[in-house]
N, C-alpha and C positions, 0 to 999 in steps of 0.2 A: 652787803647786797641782800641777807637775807631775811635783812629786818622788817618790819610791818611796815615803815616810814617809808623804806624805799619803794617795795610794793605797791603804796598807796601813790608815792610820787608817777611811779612808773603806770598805771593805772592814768592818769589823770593824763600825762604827757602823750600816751599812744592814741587816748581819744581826741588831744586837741590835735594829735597831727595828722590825724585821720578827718577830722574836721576842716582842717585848714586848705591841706593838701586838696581835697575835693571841692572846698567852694574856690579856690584857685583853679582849679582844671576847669571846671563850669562855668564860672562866673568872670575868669580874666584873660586866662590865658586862650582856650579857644577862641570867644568872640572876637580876641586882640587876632587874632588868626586867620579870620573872616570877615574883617573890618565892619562888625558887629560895633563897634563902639564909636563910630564918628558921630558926628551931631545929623545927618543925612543918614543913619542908620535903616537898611533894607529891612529890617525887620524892627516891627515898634515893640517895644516895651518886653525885649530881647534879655533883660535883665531878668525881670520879674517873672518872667516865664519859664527859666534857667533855675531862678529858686525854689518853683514849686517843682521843679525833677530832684533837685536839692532835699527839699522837705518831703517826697514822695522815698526817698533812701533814706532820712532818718526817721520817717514816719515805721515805715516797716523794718528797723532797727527794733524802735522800741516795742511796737506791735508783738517780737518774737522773744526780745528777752524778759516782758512781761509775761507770756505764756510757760516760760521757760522756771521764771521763779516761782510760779505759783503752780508748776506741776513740780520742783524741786521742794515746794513746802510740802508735799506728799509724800515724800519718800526718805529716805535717812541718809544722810552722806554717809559717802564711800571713802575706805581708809585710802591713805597715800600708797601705791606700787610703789613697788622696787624691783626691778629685774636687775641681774647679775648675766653679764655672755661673755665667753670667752671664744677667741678668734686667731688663728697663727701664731701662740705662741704667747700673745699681750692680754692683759685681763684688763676689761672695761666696766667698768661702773658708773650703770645711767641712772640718777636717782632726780625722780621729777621735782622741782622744786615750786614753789609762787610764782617766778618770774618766768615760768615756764618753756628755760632749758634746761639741758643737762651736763653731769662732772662728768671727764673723760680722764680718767686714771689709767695710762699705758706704759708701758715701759716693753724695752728691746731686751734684748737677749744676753745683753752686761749690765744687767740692771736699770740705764738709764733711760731718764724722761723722755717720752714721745711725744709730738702733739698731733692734733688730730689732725685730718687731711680737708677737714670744714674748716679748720680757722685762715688755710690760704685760699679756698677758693671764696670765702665770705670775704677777703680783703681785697681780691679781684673783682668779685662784684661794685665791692662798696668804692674802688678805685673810678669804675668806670661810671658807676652811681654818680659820682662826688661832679664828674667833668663835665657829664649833662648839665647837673644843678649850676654850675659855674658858668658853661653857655648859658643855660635860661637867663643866668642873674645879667649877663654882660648884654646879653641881647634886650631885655626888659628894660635897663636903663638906659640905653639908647633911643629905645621909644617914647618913654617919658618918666618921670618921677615915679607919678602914681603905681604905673606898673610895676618897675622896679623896687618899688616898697613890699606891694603888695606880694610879689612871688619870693623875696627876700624872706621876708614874715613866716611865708607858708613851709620855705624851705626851713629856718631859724626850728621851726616849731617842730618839722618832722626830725630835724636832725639829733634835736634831744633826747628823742627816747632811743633813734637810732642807734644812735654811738655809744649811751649806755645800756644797751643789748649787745653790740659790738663787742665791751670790754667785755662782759660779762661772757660771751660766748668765749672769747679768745682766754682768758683764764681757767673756765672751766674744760679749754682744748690742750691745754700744756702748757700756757706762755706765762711767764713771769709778768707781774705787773710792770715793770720799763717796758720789757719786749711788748706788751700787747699796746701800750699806750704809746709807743716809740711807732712799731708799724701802721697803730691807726693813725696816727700823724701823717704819717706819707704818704697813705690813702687819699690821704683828705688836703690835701696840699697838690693834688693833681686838680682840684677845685678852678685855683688862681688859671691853671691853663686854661682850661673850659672860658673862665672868665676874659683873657686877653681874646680867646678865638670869639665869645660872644660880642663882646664891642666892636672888632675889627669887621665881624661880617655885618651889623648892626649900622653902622657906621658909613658903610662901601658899598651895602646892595642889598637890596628885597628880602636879603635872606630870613630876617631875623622873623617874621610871617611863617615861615616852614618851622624855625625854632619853637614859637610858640605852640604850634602845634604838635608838636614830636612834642616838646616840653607837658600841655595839656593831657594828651594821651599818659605817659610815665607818672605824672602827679595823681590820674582818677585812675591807675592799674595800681600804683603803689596804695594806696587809701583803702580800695575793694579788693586786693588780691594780698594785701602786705599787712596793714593796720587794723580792717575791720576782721579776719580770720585770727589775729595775735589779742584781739577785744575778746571775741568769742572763745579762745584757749583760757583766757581769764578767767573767764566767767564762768568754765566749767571744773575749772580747777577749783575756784570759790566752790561750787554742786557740791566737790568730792571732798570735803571737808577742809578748806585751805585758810587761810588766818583771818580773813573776813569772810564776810556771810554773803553772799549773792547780792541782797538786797545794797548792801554797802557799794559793793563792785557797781552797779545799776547804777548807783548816784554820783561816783565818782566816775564814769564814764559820760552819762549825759552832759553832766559838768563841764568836761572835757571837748565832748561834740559842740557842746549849744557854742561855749567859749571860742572855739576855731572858726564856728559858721559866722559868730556876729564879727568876729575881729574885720574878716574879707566881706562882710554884706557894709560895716562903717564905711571901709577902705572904699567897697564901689560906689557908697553916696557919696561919700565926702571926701575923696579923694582929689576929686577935680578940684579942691578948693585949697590942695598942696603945693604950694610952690619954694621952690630952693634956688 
């Protein structure tokens, strides 16, 4: 995890899912919410209009982290921190790394391992995380293919950099690698429920309208509140002297953005023309 490759993977992964996840919020899942998408559509050319609020947030992406690099070739990078705290008893050691968490080294009062008190509450999020995406997925494909691809994909994409931030958090919280791969299993297997409740309401009544929407909201909160703040800890880590240079992080990010936005901008031309 703490090699350049990875880094470089994980860089590329958080901006396609940040990509994906927002032109899904934007471009599928709400209009699918406000029956923006019928051929009778109340509002014309609802797509293309959606893109440029699209292009207006990766527009001032790049606007800031070009500013950003070119007042960073000004000044010298700064060495890696390391603080040391200790707390009741346990001695903690937070040492920032690339992938931008931290090791939690605890131990109790007979010497043995502790783990942290973030890696169960991150496995309750990511429980409840997982059953929404499993609604959205079940409910999307009741409405039609295209859908169902396209919010699959979005989910597919944010999930990967996801769960390997997951393991890496849950390791550096105390757990053994079975233990941390063993319990994000079963996080992520509350999924399938999500799944049979999205079809069934999909299936049986109107609901699946209200799903997209709740769903919509959580994919453009996680993108701007979850993936573009974890772009920007990147790129500042890169400032403070980190294994690649700023300008590297900048390329493999947009990389990552443009790749998310065009995958769902195909998917809403030519999706209509998927049939299974």
């Amino acid at each position: 995890m703490n090699t350049r490759i990875f880094g470089r993977v994980l860089i590329f992964c958080v901006a396609l899912a940040a990509g994906t996840l927002g032109a899904t919020g934007l471009l599928v899942l709400i209009p699918e919410s406000m029956h923006l998408t019928t051929e009778d559509s109340p509002v014309p050319d609802y797509h293309w209009k959606l893109t440029t609020a699209l292009g207006g947030i990766y527009m001032f992406f790049v606007i800031e982290r070009i500013i950003r690099v070119i007042v960073h070739n000004k000044n010298k990078p700064m060495q890696q921190e390391i603080s040391i705290q200790e707390n009741s008893g346990e001695k903690k050691e937070f040492i920032e790394q690339n992938n931008g968490h931290s090791h939690y080294q605890g131990v109790d009062k007979d010497g043995k391992k502790t783990v942290a008190p973030v890696a169960w509450i991150l496995l309750i999020g990511d429980a409840l995380h997982n059953f929404v995406d499993g609604l959205s997925i079940g409910a999307a494909f009741t409405e039609n293919i295209f859908t169902g691809i396209s919010v699959s994909l979005a989910i597919i994409c944010e999930e990967l950099p996801h769960e390997l931030g997951d393991i890496a958090v849950l390791l550096h919280s105390g757990f053994t690698m079975k233990r941390a791969l063993l319990c994000n299993f079963l996080a992520a297997v509350v999924c399938f429920v999500g799944l049979v409740i999205g079809v069934l309401v999909g299936d049986t009544t109107d609901g699946n309208q209200w799903i997209f929407g709740i769903a919509g909201g959580l994919f453009i909160y996680i993108a701007l509140a979850d993936m573009f703040p974890e772009m920007s800890q990147q790129a500042n880590l890169a400032e403070k002297g980190g294994s690649d240079s700023p300008g590297v992080v900048f390329v493999y990010q947009n990389a990552g953005l443009l790749c998310g936005f065009l995958i769902i901008e195909m998917l809403v031309n030519f999706g209509g023309n998927i049939q299974v």
